[in-house]
Each structure stands twice: as structure tokens, then as C-alpha cells.
N, C-alpha and C positions, 0 to 999 in steps of 0.2 A: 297229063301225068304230074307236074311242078304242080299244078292247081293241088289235088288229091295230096300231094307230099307236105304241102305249105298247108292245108286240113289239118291235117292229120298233126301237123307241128304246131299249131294254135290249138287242137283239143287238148295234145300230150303236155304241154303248157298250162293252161286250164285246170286243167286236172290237179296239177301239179300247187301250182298254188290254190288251189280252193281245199285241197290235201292238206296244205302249210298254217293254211287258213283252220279249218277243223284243228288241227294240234295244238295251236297258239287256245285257242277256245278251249282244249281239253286241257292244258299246264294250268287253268285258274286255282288258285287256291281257293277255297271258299269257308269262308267261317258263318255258321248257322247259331246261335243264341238259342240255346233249348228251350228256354221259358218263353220266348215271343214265338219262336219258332221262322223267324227270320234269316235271313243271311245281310249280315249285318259287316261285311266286309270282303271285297275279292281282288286278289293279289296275285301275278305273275309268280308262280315256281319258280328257286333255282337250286343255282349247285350246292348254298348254305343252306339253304332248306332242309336240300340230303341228305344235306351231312348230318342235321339235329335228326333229322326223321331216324338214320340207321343208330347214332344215338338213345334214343327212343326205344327203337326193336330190340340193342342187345343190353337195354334195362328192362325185359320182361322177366317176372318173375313166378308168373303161375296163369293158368287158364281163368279167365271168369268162371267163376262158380255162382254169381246171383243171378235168380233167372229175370229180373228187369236190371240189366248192366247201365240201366240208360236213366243217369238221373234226373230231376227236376228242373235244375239249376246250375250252368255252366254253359262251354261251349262246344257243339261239333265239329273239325276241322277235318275238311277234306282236303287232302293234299297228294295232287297228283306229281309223280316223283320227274326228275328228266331224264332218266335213266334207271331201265329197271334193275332191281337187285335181287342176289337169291342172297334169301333167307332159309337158316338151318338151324335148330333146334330140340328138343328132345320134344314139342307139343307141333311144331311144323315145319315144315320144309318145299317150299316153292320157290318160284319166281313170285314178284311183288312189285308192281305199277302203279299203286295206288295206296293210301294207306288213312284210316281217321283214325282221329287221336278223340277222345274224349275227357277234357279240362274239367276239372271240378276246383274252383275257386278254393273252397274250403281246405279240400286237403294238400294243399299246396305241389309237394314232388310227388304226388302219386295221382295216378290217372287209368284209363283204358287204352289200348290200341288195337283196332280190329283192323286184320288183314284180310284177304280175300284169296282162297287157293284156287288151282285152277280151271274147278267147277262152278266158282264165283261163289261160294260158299261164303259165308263169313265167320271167323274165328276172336272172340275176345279172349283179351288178352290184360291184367292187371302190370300195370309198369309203377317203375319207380324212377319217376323223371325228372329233373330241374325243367320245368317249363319256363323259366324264367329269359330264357337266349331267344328260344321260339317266338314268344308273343313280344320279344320286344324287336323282334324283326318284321314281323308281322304286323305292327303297331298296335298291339293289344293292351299294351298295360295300362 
């Protein structure tokens, strides 16, 4: 019986960090280079992340309207958040886990941010953002 119990307390252990393990692996940040099509940088998530990210979200200011949102030259940044957030607005409203930004060098405060609702849908979104806090936490600049 102690045998089975001591089991059973090394799988639930197990489990348990290789769980912690997967989540440290899911927080990477990852920045992708559209023109190489690389991921050219990956970074631990945190809480100042978050905080530019929900930044970000309540600088949106209208739905994509082009139908290739996705330009030639710039970066993709996926950033998974530490803490989900509901997002409310008059184009969406969910919970939010994850969120890419799309940097376009050129037009400096203005970018994309596509969110994902709860059918993992994805939603662009035009922002008007100072990238300038982000990527230099990031070490982009």
C-alpha cells in the first residue's frame, strides 16, 4: 500500500513539473522577421510585457480592412501574455492569452494586432502604438 501511495506521489510530481516545464516553453516570446521568415529572437514573457501588450489593445482603432494584413517587411511578434485578460470593445470581446503584434518599421506608431477569440479565430486589428518601450525591452532596436 505505502509502495502504490509513494507511485502514485512521484507520478503526481511528474506530472506536475513537466506541466511547469510545457508553460515556461509556452511564455517564449518569439519574434519572427517576415522578410527571412525566421524567428530571430526568443524571450521569456513578463509582467512589463503585459502591460505594453494591453497598451497595444486599448490603442486599437479599427478592424483590418486589407485583405493581405501581412506585410513584406517588418516583424511578427508573438507574445504569449502571464495572465490572461478580457478584452472588450465594440469589434471584440473575449478572454485573450496570446496576442501578435505586427511591426512595420516604416510606419513607426502604427501597426496590427491580431487577437484570437474563443474559436481561435483570428481577428486583425489596426493600432496605433509607440512600439518604441516594447522593442526596446525586447532588445529590438
Amino acid at each position: 500500500m505505502k509502495k502504490a501511495i509513494k507511485i502514485m506521489l512521484l507520478f503526481l510530481c511528474f506530472f506536475i513539473f513537466d506541466k511547469q516545464q510545457i508553460n515556461a516553453e509556452n511564455l517564449k516570446i518569439k519574434v519572427l522577421d517576415i522578410e527571412t521568415s525566421n524567428i530571430i529572437k526568443e524571450i521569456e514573457s513578463s509582467e512589463e510585457i503585459d502591460a505594453e501588450i494591453q497598451k497595444a489593445i486599448r490603442s486599437i482603432k479599427r478592424v483590418t480592412v486589407q485583405a493581405n494584413p501581412i506585410p513584406k517587411k517588418g516583424y511578427l511578434i508573438k507574445i504569449p501574455l502571464t495572465k490572461s485578460i478580457k478584452v472588450k470593445n465594440k469589434w471584440f470581446e473575449d478572454i485573450v492569452s496570446e496576442v501578435l503584434l505586427l511591426y512595420i518599421p516604416e510606419t513607426k506608431n502604427e501597426g496590427k494586432i491580431i487577437l484570437y477569440n474563443d474559436e481561435n479565430n483570428p481577428m486583425f486589428f489596426d493600432i496605433e502604438y509607440v512600439f518604441s518601450p516594447l522593442l526596446k525591452k525586447l532588445n529590438l532596436e
